[in-house]
C-alpha positions as CSV (number, residue, x, y, z in Angstrom):
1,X,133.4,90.1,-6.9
2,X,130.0,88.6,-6.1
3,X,129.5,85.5,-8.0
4,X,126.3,85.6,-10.1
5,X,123.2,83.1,-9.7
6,X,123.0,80.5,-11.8
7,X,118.6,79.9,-11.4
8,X,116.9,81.2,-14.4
9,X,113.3,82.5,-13.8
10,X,110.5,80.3,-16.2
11,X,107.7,83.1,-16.4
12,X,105.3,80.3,-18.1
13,X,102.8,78.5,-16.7
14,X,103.1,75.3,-19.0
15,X,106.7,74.8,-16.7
16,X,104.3,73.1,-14.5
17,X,102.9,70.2,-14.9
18,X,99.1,69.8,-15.0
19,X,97.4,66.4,-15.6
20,X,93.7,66.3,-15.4
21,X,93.9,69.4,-13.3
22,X,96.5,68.6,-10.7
23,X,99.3,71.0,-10.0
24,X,101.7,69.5,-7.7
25,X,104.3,71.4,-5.8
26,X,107.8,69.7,-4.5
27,X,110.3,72.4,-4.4
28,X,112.5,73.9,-1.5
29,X,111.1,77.4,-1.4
30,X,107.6,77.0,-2.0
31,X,105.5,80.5,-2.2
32,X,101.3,81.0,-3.1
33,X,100.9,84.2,-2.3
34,X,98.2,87.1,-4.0
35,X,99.6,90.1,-6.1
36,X,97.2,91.9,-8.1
37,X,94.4,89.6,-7.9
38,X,96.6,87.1,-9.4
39,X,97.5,83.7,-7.7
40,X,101.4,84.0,-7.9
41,X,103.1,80.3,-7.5
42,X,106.7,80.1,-6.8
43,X,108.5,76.3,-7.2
44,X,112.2,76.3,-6.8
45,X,113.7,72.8,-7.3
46,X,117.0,71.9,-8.5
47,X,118.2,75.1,-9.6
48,X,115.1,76.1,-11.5
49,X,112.7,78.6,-10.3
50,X,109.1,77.7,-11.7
51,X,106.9,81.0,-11.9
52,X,102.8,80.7,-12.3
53,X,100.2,83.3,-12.5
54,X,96.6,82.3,-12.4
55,X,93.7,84.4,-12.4
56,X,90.6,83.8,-11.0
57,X,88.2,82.3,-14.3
58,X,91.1,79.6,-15.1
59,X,90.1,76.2,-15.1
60,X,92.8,74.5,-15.9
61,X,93.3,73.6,-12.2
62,X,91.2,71.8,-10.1
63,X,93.7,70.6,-7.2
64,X,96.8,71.9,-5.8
65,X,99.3,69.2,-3.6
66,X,102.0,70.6,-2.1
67,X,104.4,67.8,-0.9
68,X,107.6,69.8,-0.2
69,X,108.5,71.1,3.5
70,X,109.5,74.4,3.1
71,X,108.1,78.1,1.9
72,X,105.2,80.1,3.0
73,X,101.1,80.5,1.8
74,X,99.9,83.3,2.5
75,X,96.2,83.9,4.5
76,X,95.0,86.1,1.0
77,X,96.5,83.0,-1.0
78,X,93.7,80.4,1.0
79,X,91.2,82.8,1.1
80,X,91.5,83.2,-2.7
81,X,91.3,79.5,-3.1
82,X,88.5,79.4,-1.5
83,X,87.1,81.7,-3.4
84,X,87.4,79.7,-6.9
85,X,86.9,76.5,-5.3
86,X,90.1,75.0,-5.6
87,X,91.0,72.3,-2.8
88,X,94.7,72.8,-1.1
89,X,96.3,70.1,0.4
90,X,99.4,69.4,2.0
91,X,100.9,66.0,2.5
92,X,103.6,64.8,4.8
93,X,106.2,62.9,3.1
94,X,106.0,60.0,5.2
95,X,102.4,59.8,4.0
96,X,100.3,61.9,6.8
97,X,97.4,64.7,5.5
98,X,98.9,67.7,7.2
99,X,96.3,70.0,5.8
100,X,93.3,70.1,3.8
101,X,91.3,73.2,3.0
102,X,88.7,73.0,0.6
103,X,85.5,74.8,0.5
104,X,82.1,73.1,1.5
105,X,78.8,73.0,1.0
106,X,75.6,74.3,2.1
107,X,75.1,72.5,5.7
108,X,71.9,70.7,6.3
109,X,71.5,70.7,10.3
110,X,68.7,68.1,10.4
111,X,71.3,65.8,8.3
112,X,74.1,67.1,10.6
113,X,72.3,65.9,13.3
114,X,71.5,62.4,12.1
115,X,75.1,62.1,11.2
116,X,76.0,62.8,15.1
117,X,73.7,60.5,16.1
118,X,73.7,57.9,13.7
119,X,77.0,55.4,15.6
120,X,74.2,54.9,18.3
121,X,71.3,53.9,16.1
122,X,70.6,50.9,13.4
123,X,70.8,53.5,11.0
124,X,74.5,53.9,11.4
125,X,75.4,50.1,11.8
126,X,73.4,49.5,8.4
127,X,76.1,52.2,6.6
128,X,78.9,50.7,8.2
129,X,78.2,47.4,7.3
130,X,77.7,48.3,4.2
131,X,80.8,50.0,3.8
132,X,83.3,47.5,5.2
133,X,81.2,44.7,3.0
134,X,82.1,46.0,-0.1
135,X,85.7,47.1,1.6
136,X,86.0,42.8,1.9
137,X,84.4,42.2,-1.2
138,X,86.8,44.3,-3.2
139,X,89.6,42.4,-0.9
140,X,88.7,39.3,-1.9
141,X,89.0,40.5,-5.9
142,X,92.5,41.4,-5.2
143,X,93.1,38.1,-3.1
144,X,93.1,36.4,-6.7
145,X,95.8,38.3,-8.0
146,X,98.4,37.0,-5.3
147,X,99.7,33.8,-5.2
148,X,99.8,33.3,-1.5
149,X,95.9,34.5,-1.1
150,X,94.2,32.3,-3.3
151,X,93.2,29.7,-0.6
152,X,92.4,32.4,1.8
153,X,88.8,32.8,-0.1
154,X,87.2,30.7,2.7
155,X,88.3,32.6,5.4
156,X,87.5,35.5,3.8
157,X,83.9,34.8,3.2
158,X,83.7,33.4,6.7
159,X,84.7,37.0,7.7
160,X,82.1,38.2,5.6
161,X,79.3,36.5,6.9
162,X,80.5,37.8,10.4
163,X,80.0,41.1,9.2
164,X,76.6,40.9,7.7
165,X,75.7,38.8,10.8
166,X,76.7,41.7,13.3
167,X,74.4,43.2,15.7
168,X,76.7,45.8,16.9
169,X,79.6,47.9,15.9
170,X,81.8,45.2,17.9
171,X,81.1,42.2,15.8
172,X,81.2,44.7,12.9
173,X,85.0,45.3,13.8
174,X,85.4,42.0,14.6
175,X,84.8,40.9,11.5
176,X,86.7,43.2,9.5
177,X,89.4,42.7,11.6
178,X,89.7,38.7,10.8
179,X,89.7,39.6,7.4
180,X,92.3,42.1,7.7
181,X,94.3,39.5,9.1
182,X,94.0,36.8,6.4
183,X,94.4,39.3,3.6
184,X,97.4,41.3,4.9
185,X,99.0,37.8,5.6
186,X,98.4,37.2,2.0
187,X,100.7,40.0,0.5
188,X,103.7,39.1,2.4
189,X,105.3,37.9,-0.3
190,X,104.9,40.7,-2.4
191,X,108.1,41.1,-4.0
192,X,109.2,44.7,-4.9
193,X,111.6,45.1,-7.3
194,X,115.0,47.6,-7.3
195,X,117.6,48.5,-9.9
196,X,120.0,45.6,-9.9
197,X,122.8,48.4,-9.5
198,X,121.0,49.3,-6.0
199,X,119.9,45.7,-5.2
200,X,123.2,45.2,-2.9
201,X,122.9,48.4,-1.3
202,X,119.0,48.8,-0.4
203,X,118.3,46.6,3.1
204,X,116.9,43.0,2.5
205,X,113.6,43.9,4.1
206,X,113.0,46.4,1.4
207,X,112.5,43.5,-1.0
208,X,109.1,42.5,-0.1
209,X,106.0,43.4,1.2
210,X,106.1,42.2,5.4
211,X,104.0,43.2,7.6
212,X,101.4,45.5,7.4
213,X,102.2,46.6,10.9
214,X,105.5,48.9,11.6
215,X,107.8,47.5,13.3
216,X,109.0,51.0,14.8
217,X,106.7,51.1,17.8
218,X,104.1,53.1,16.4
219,X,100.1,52.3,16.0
220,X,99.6,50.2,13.2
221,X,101.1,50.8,9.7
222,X,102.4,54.5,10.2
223,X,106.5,54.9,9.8
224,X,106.7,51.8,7.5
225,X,110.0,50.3,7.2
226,X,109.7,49.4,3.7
227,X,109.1,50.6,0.2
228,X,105.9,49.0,-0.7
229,X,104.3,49.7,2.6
230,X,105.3,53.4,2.4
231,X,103.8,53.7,-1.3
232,X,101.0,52.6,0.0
233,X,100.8,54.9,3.1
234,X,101.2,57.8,0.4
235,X,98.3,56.7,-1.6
236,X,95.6,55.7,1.8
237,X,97.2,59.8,2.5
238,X,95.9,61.0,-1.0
239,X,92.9,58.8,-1.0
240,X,92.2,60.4,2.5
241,X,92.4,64.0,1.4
242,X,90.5,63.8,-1.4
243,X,87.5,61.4,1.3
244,X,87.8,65.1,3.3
245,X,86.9,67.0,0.0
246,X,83.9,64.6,-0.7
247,X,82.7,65.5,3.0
248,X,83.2,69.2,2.7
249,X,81.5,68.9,-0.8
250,X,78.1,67.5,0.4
251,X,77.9,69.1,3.5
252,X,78.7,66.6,5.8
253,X,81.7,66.9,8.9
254,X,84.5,65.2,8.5
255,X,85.3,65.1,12.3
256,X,82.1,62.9,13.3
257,X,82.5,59.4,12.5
258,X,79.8,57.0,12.2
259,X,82.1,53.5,12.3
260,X,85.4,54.6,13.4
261,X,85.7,56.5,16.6
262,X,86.1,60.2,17.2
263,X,89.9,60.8,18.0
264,X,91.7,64.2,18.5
265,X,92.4,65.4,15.1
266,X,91.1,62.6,13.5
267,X,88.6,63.3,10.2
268,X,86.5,59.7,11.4
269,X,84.3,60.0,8.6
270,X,86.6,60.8,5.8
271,X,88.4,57.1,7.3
272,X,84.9,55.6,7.3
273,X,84.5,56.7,3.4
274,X,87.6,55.4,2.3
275,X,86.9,51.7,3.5
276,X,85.3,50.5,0.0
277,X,88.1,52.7,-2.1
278,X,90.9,50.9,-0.3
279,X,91.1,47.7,-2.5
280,X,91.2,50.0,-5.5
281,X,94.1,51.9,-4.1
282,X,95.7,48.0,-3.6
283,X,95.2,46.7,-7.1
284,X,97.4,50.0,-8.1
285,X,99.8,49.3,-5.6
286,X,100.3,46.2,-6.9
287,X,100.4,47.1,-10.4
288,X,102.9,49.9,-9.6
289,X,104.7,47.3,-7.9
290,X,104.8,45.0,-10.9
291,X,105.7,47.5,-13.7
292,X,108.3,49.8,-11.9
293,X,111.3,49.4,-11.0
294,X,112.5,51.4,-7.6
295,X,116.1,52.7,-7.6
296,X,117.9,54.4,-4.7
297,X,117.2,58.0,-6.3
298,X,113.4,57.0,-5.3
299,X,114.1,56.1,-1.6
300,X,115.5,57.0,1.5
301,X,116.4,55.2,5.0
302,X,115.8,57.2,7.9
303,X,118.2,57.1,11.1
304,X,115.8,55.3,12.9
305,X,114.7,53.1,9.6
306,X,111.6,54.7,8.4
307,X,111.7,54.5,4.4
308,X,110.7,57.8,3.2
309,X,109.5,58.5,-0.5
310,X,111.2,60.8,-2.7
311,X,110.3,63.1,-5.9
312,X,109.4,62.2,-8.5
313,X,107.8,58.7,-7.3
314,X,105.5,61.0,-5.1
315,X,104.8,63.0,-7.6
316,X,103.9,59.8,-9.2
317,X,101.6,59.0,-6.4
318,X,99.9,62.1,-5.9
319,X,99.0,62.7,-9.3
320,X,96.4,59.6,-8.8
321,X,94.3,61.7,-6.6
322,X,91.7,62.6,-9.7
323,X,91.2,59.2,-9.8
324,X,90.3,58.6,-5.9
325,X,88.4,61.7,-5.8
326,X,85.8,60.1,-9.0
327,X,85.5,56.9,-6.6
328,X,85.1,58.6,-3.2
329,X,82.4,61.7,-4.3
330,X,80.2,58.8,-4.8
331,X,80.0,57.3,-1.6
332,X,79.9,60.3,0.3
333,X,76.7,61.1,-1.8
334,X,75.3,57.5,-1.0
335,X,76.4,58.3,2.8
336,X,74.3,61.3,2.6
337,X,71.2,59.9,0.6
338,X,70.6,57.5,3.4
339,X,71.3,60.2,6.2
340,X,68.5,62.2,4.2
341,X,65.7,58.9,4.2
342,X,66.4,58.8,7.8
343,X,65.5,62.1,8.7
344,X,62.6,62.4,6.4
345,X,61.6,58.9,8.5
346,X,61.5,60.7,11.7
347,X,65.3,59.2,11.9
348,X,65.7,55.9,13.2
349,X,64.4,53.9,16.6
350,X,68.1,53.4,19.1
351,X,70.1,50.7,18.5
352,X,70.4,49.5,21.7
353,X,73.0,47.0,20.9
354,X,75.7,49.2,19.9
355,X,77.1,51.2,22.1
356,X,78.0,55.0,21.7
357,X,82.2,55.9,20.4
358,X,84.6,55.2,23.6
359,X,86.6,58.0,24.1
360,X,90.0,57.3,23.7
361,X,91.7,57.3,27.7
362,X,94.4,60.0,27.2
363,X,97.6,60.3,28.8
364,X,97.7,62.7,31.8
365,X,100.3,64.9,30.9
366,X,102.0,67.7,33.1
367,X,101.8,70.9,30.1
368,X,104.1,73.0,31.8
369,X,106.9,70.9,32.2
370,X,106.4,69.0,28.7
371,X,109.1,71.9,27.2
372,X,111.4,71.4,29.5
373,X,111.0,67.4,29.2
374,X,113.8,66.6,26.6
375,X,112.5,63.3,24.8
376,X,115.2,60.9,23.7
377,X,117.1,61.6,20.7
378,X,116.3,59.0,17.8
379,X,119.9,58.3,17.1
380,X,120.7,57.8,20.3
381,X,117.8,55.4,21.6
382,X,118.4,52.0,21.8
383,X,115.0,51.0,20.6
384,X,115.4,52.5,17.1
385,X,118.8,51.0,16.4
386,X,118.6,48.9,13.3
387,X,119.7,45.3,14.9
388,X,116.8,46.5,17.7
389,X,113.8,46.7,14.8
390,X,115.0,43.9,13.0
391,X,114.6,42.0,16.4
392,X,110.8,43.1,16.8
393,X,110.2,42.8,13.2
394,X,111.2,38.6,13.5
395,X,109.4,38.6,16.9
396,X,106.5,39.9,15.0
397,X,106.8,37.2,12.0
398,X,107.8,34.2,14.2
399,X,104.2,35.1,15.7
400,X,101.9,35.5,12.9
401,X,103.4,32.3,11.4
402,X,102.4,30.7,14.6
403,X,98.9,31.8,14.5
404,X,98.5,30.9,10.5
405,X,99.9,27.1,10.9
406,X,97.5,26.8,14.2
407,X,94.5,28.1,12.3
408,X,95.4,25.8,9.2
409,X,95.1,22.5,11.3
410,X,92.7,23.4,14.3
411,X,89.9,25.0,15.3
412,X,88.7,27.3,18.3
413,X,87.1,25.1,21.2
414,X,85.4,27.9,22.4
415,X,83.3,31.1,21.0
416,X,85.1,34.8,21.7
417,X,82.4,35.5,23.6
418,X,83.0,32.4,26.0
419,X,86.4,33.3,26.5
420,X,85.6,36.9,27.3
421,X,82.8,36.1,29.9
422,X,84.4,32.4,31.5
423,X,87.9,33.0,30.8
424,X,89.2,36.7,30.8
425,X,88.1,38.1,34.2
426,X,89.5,34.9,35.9
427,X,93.0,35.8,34.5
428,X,93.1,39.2,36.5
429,X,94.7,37.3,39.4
430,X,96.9,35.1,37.7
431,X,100.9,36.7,38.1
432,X,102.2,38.0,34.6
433,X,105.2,35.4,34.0
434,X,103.0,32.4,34.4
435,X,100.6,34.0,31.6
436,X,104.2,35.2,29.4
437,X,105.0,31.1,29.7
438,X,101.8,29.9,28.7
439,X,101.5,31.6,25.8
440,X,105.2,32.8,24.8
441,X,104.0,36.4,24.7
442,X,106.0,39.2,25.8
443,X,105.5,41.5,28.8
444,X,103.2,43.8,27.3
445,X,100.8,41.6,25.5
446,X,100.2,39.8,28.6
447,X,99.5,43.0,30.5
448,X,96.9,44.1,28.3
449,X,95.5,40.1,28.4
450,X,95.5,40.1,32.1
451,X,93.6,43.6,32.4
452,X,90.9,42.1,29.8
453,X,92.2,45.3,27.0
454,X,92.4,42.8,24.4
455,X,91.7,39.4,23.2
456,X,94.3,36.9,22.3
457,X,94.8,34.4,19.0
458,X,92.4,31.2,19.6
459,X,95.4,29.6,19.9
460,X,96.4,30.7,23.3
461,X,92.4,30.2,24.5
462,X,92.7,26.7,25.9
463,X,96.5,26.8,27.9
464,X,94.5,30.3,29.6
465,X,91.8,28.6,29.8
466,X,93.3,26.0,32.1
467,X,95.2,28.6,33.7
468,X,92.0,30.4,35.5
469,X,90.4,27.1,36.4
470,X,93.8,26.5,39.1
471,X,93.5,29.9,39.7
472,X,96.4,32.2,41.5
């Protein structure tokens, strides 16, 4: 005797929840797929199967999210979307867009084109300076509401200055990148609070804020190790998506950046777009951080020690993305204003001091052995072992507290530039342990130093400095 199923069909549409227009989707066995003209939406999620029908002249929804892993959408289901101009998008739930599709607007080659064009010309370093200036203005607003970044206003508006000093995109980066510094060191300290039943059984790292870089080996914040930096993956993910939309929406590709540089499935432009929104998505951060208390149910500790968000908090978090999409639309219309003044200018004389996107140098890979080239299990690799992170994460600590108590009591003797025209190529010959005991730096940092790749703290300029004048 079969036993019977327990999951009761809801054949109403108010089981989901809408606000302003959003319909998220979380469950196990997702399903959009068409039946007679309908949208039919399947949710199953904790033992409840959710049932939606929506025809084609509803407005009640404006967005779909689906942040589950599982089910299927159907081709008819997208094209149908598209059809009513409702955006889909799929987020990862470690806080990656995995898909977007959205319809777009009427495409304007000659404003195209300038956006192609426009990293090499003044044009394009005039909107990107004007984009990260407000992104370090809004910064600095949210620097007063910590209490560890309320003497970093100086720096800051040094920073600034840099910025609307800059000739070329370089200086432009540079400068965002020393105010980066200063205001990510200021929310170290952020504290986040969890249940006091769960307070013993969370790790200690998951109390604060950190580091805004993951410990975990990956390029910059992605896989964050912590709570707070993983809500705020989630919402820079949402705030993304919706940056795409704004694109699509005035006719603009999301693919050609004008600031940050064209990568392999990369949307540059939807990245360069979001740089003003991102202090906004901070200050709610913050205030999330304040008012809510995170319990175990909310949370969960990978094996190699990502923290990955669970439902409802993301559910939480993606029902915010009304809010980015008001703030984004905006700028994108500015963007394409200005793109449109350009072109009706007979577009804009060459920048000559900004040079055009560097490709990114990518790995020569052999494709027909990648499937049989097994890479190292998670669980197994020594690198992603917990008492291994914690060990980079301190290294990484120990050195940005060495580089804030040098930059609170000296100066830089010497301009970047000086370094990287008198002091970098002299360091090519000089043997890679002499450089990892001049400056304390490990292996790899002083490889990338020696080949000229990167540029160290100030700190380090003068003991390198004397280092190429003796020479190998």
């Amino acid at each position: 005797m079969t036993k019977k199923s327990t999951t009761k069909p809801v054949p109403a549409f108010d089981a989901f929840q809408v606000q302003q227009g959003l319909l998220v989707l979380r469950g196990f066995s997702l399903r959009l797929h068409v039946e007679r003209g309908h949208l039919l939406i399947e949710d199953q999620s904790l033992g409840v199967v959710r049932v939606a029908r929506l025809n084609r002249i509803d407005r009640r929804i404006t967005r779909i999210i689906i942040i589950g892993s599982m089910g299927s959408l159907s081709l008819e289901a997208i094209r149908w979307l598209h059809g009513v101009g409702i955006p889909l998008l799929h987020v990862h739930p470690e806080g990656r867009v995995l898909m977007v599709a959205a319809p777009s607007a009427a495409h304007r080659p000659p404003v195209r084109r300038a956006q192609a064009l426009a990293a090499a010309t003044d044009v394009g370093l005039a909107l990107s300076r004007h984009l990260v200036r407000d992104k370090i203005r809004g910064q600095m607003n949210v620097l007063e509401r910590l209490e560890a970044g309320r003497e970093q206003h100086q720096e800051m508006a040094l920073a600034l200055r840099s910025v609307e000093a800059a000739s070329d995109f370089d200086g432009l980066r540079r400068g965002e990148a020393l105010a980066a510094g200063v205001y990510w060191a200021a929310w170290r300290t952020v504290q986040v609070r969890i249940a006091s039943r769960d307070r013993r059984r969370v790790p200690a790292h998951w109390k604060r804020f950190g580091v805004r870089h993951s410990p975990l080996g990956s390029r910059g914040p992605i896989r964050a190790v912590n709570p707070a930096n993983a809500i705020l993956n989630y919402c820079y993910a949402i705030l993304e998506a919706e940056a795409r939309i704004a694109c699509l929406a005035v006719g603009l590709d999301p693919m050609l950046g004008i600031m940050h540089t064209d990568r392999t499935a990369r949307d540059a432009l939807a990245l360069d777009l979001m740089e003003p929104i991102r202090p906004t998505v901070d200050r709610f951060v913050l205030d999330l951080l304040a008012r809510r208390e995170l319990s175990r149910k909310d949370l969960f500790e990978l094996e190699d020690g990502q923290c990955r968000l669970l439902p409802p908090l993301t559910e939480d978090l993606a029902a915010t993305a009304p809010r980015w999409a008001r703030l984004v639309l905006p700028v994108a219309q500015e963007l394409v204003n200005r793109l449109q003044q350009a072109v009706d200018k007979g577009f804009a004389r060459p920048n000559h001091h900004a040079e055009a996107p560097k490709r990114r140098r990518r790995r020569r890979q052999i494709r027909a052995m990648r499937e049989f080239d097994r890479r190292p299990d998670p669980a197994l690799d020594t690198r992603y072992r917990a008492e291994a992170v914690r060990k980079r994460q301190q290294t990484l600590e120990g050195v940005y507290r060495a580089n804030r108590q040098w930059r609170a009591t000296q100066a830089p003797t010497m301009t970047r530039e000086e370094y990287r025209t008198g002091v970098a190529p002299a360091l090519a010959t000089v043997p890679l342990r002499t450089l990892m005991e001049a400056t304390g730096l490990s292996n790899a940092s002083c490889s990338k130093i020696r080949r000229g790749q990167t540029v160290p703290h100030p700190r380090h300029w003068d003991s390198l400095s004397r280092l190429a004048m003796a020479g190998p």
